[in-house]
LOVEXFI-907078 format. One record per residue (C-alpha): residue in one letter; x, y negated, z negated; chain. Coordinates in Angstrom, 1 decimal. Layout:
BEGIN
- residuo|east|north|up|cadena
- a|X|Y|Z|A;
...
***
This chain:
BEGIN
- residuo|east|north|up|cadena
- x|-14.7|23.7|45.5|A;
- x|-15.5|21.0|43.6|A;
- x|-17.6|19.2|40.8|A;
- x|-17.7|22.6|38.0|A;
- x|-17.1|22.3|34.8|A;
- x|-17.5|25.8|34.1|A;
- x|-15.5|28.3|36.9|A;
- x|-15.6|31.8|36.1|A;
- x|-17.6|34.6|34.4|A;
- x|-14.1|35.6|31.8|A;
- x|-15.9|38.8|30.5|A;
- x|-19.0|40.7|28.3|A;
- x|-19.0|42.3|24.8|A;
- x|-21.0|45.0|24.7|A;
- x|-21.5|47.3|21.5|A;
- x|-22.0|50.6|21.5|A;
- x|-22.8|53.0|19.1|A;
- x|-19.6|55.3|19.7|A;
- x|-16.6|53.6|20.1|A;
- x|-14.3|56.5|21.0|A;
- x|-17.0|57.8|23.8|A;
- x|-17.3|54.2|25.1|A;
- x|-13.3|53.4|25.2|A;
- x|-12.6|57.1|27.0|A;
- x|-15.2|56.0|29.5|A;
- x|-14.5|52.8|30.7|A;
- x|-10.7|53.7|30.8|A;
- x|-10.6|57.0|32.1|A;
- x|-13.3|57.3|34.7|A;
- x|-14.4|53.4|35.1|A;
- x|-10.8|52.3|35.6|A;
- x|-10.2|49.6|33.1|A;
- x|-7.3|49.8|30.9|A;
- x|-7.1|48.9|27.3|A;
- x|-5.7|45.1|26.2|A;
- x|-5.9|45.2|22.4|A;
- x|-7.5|46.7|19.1|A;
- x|-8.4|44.6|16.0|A;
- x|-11.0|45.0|13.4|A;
- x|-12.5|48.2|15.0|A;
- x|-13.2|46.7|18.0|A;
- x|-11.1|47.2|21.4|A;
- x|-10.5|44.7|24.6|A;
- x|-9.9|46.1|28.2|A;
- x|-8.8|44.3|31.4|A;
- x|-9.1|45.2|34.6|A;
- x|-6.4|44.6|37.3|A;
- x|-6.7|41.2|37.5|A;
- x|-5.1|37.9|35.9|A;
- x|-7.8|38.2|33.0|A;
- x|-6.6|38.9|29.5|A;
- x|-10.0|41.1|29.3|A;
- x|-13.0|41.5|31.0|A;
- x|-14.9|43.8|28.9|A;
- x|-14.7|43.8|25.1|A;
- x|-16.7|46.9|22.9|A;
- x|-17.6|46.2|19.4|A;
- x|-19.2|49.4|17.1|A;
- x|-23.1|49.0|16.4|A;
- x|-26.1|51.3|15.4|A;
- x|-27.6|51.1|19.1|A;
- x|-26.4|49.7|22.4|A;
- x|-26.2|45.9|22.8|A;
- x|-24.8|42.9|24.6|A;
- x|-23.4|40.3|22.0|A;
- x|-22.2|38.5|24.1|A;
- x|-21.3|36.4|28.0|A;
- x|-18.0|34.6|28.1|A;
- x|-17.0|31.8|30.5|A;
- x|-14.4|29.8|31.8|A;
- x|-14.0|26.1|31.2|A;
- x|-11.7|24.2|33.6|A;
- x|-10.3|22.4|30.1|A;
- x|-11.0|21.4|26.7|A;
- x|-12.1|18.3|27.7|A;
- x|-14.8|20.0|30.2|A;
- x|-15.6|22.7|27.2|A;
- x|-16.6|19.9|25.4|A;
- x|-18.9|18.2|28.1|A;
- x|-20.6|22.0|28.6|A;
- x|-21.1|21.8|24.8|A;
- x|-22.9|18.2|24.8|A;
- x|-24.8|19.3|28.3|A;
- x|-26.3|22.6|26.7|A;
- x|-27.0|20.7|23.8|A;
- x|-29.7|18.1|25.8|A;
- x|-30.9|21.5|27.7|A;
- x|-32.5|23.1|24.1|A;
- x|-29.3|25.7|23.1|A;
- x|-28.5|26.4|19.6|A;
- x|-25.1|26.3|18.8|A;
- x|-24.0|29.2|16.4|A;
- x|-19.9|28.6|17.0|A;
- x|-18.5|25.2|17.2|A;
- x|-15.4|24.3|19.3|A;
- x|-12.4|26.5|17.7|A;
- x|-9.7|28.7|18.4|A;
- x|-10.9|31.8|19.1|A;
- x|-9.5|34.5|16.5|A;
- x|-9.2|37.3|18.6|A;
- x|-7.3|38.8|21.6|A;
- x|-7.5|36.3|24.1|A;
- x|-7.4|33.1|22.0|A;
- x|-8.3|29.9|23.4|A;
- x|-10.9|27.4|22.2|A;
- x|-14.1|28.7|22.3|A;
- x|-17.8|27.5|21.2|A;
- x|-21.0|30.1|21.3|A;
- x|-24.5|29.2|22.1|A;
- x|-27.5|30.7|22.1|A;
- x|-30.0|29.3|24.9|A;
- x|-33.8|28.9|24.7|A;
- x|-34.4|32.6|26.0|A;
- x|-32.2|34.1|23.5|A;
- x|-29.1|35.1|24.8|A;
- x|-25.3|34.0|23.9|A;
- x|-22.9|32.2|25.8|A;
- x|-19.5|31.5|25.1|A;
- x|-17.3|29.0|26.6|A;
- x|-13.6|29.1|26.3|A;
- x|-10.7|27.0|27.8|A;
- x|-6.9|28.0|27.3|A;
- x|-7.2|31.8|26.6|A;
- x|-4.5|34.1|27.5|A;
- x|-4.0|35.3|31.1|A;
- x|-2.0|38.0|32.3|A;
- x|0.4|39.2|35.6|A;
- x|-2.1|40.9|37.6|A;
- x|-1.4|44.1|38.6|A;
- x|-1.0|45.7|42.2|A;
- x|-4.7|46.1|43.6|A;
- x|-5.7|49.9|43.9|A;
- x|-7.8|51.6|45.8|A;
- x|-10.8|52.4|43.2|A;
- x|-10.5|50.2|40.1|A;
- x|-12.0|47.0|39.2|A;
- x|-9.4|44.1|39.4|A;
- x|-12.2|41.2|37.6|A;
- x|-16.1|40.7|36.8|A;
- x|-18.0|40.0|39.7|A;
- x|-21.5|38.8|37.9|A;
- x|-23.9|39.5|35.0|A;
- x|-27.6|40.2|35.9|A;
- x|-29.7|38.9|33.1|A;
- x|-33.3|39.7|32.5|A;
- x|-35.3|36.5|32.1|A;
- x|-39.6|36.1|31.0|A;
- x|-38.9|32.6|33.1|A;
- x|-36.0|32.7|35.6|A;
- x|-37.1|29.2|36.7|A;
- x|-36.6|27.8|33.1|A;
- x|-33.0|29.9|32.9|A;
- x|-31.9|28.9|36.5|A;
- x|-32.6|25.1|34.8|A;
- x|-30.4|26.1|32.0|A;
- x|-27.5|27.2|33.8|A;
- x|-27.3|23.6|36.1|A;
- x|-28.4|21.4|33.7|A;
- x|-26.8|23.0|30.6|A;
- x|-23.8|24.6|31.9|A;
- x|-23.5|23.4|35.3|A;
- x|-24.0|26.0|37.6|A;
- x|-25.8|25.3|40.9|A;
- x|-28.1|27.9|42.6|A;
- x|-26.9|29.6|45.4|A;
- x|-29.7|31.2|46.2|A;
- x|-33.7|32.2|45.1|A;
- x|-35.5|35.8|46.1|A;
- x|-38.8|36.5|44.9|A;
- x|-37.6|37.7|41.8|A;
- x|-34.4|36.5|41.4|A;
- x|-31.8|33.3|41.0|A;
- x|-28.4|33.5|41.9|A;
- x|-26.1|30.9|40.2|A;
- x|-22.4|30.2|41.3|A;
- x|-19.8|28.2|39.3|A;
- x|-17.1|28.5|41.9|A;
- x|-16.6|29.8|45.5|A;
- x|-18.5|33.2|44.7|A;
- x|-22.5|32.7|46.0|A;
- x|-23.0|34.2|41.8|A;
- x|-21.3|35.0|39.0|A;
- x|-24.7|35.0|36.9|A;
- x|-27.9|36.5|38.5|A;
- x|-31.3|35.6|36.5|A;
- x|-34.1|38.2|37.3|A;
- x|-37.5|38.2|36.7|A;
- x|-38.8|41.0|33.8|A;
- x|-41.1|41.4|30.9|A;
- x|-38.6|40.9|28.3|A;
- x|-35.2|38.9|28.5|A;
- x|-31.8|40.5|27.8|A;
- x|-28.8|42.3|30.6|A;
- x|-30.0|43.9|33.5|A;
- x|-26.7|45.0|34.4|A;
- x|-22.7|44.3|34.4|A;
- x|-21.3|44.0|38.0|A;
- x|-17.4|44.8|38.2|A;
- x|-15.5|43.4|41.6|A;
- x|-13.8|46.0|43.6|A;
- x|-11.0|44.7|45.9|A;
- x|-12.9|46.2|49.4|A;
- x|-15.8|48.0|49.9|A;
- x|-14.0|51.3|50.1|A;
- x|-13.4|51.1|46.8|A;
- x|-16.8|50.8|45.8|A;
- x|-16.9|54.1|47.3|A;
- x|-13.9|55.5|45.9|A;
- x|-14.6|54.5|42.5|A;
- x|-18.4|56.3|43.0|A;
- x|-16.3|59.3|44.1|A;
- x|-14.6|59.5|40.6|A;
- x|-18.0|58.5|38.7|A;
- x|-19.9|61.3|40.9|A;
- x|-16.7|64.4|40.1|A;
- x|-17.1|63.2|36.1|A;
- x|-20.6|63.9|35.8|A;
- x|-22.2|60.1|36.5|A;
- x|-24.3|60.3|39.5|A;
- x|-25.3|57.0|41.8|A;
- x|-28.1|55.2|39.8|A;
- x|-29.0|53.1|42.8|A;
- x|-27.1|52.8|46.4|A;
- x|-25.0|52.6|48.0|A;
- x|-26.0|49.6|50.2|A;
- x|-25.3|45.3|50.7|A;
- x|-27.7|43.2|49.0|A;
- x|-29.2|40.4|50.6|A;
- x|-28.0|37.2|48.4|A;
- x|-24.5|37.3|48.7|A;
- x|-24.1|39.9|50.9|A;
- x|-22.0|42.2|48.6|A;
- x|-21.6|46.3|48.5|A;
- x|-23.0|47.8|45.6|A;
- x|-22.9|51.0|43.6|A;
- x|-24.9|51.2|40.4|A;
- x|-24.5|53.3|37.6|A;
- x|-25.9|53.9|33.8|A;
- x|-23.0|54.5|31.6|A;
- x|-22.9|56.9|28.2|A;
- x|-25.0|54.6|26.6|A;
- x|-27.6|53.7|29.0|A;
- x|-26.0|50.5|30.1|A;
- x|-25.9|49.7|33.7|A;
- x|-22.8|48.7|35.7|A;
- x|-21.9|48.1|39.3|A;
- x|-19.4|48.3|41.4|A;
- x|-19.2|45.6|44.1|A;
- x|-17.4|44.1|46.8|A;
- x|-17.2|41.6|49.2|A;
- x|-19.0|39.0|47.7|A;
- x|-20.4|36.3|50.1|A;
- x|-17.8|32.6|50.1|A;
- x|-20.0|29.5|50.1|A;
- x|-18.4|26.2|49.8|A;
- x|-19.9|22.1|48.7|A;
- x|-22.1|22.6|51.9|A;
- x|-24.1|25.8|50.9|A;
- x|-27.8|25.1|51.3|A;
- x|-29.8|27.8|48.8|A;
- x|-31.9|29.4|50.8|A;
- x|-35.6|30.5|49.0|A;
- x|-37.9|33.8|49.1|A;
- x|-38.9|33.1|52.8|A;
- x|-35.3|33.3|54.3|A;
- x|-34.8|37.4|52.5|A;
- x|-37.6|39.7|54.2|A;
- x|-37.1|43.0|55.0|A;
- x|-39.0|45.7|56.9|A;
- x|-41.5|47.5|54.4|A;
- x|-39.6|50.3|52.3|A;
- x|-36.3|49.3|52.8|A;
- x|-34.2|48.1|49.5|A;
- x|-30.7|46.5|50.7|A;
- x|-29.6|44.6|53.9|A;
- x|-28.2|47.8|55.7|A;
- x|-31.5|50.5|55.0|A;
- x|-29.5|53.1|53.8|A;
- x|-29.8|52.2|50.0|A;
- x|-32.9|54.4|48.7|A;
- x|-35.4|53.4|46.4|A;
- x|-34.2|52.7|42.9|A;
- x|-35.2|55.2|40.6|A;
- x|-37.7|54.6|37.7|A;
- x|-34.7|55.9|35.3|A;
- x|-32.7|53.3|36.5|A;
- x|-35.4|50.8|36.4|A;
- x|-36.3|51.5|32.9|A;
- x|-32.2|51.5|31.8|A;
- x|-32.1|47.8|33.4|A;
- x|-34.8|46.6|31.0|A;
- x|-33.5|48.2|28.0|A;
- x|-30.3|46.6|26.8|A;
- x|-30.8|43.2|24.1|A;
- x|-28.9|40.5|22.8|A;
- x|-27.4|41.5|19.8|A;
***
């Protein structure tokens, strides 16, 4: 895979409105373990080589501050940073060590739409731990809400250099490595995050790890069932604070050669909601919980 200047989606701070709540959560029913404290805030990692995927911050309400990616090196950071730049983003960080678990050098922008991207190159990485059968071991994609996913899908390859993998009706899938996405832009009446999608190493552990979330009191928001782009398992969920996460798995592998496909190539029968017809129809609960989460 070649040609990125950009090649992972590193992790998301959220904030949330009870810290305590939000840490017992996503560490003793999500499966995520903790990485660090400082300033009131607290970093968690998954079993992977990440130093954290998932970051919570205290707030008055439920937010997403923030998207962190990878650069391949300082010197690609710093061609992202001119790129976005042309593309219409606002930079609120320039190029500095980050101060925080993690370091690295880092930059934060804030694109036309009004979310806020960081790059970082050089942070922290850890020995990854065993695989298990039910806990994340990375971030598999952020879905962001988007007035014009066309516009956003420009920003991501012209800004930051994604490419699209593929384009539904309502939605853009952008890949900055072998994954079909790590960022999914969907079509809604007000921008902000959909939803955080957490990689499972197989599909049984999607359904293990809804197991756990079903005995502690989190039923199935939507699924289970394969989506059409990219082909991956999915569980949804809303978590204490009305933010919805995924489980997934399985992730389709596209390589230089990919051809996106566009809204013709993903029809299904009328009624049916994922590739395999088992997945019912998404709630409106669940509908109205992927709308309602901002940019800090």
């Amino acid at each position: 895979m070649s040609g990125f200047p950009v090649t992972a989606l590193r992790s998301v701070d959220l904030q949330v409105p009870d810290l305590v709540t939000a840490e017992r959560f996503y560490t003793t029913i999500w499966g995520l373990k903790v990485a660090a404290r400082d300033g009131g805030s607290v970093w968690l990692h998954a079993t992977g080589d990440d130093h954290h995927v998932l970051a919570l911050h205290p707030g008055a309400e439920a937010a997403i501050r923030s998207v962190t990616f990878r650069a391949v090196d300082n010197g690609a950071l710093h061609q992202v940073l001119g790129m976005a730049l042309a593309q219409g983003a606002a930079v609120l960080a320039q190029p500095a060590p980050l101060a925080e678990p993690g370091g690295g050098l880092a930059f934060t922008l804030r694109d036309p739409a009004g979310s806020v991207f960081r790059i970082v190159a050089g942070d922290e990485r850890r020995a990854p731990d065993a695989p298990t059968r039910d806990t994340p071991d990375r971030l598999a994609h952020v879905n962001l809400n988007c007035r014009d996913v066309d516009a956003t899908a420009r920003f991501f390859e012209a800004g930051l250099g994604f490419r699209l993998a593929d384009r539904s009706k309502l939605m853009a899938f952008e890949r900055c490595n072998s994954d079909h996405h790590a960022v999914v832009l969907a079509e809604a009446p007000v921008d902000g995050l959909n939803h955080v999608a957490f990689n499972m190493p197989g599909w049984e552990c999607v359904m293990r790890g809804a197991g756990r979330m079903i005995d502690a009191g989190f039923p199935i928001a939507w699924g289970v069932g394969r989506h059409g782009p990219g082909d991956n398992v999915f569980a949804y969920f809303i978590d204490p604070f009305g933010i919805v996460i995924e489980y997934t798995a399985e992730v389709e592998q596209v390589g230089d050669d990919h051809v996106a496909r566009g809204p013709d190539h993903w029809t299904w029968p009328p009624g049916r909601t994922d590739q395999w017809g088992i997945a019912p129809p998404k709630p409106e609960t669940t509908k109205k919980a992927q709308l309602a989460i901002r940019f800090a």
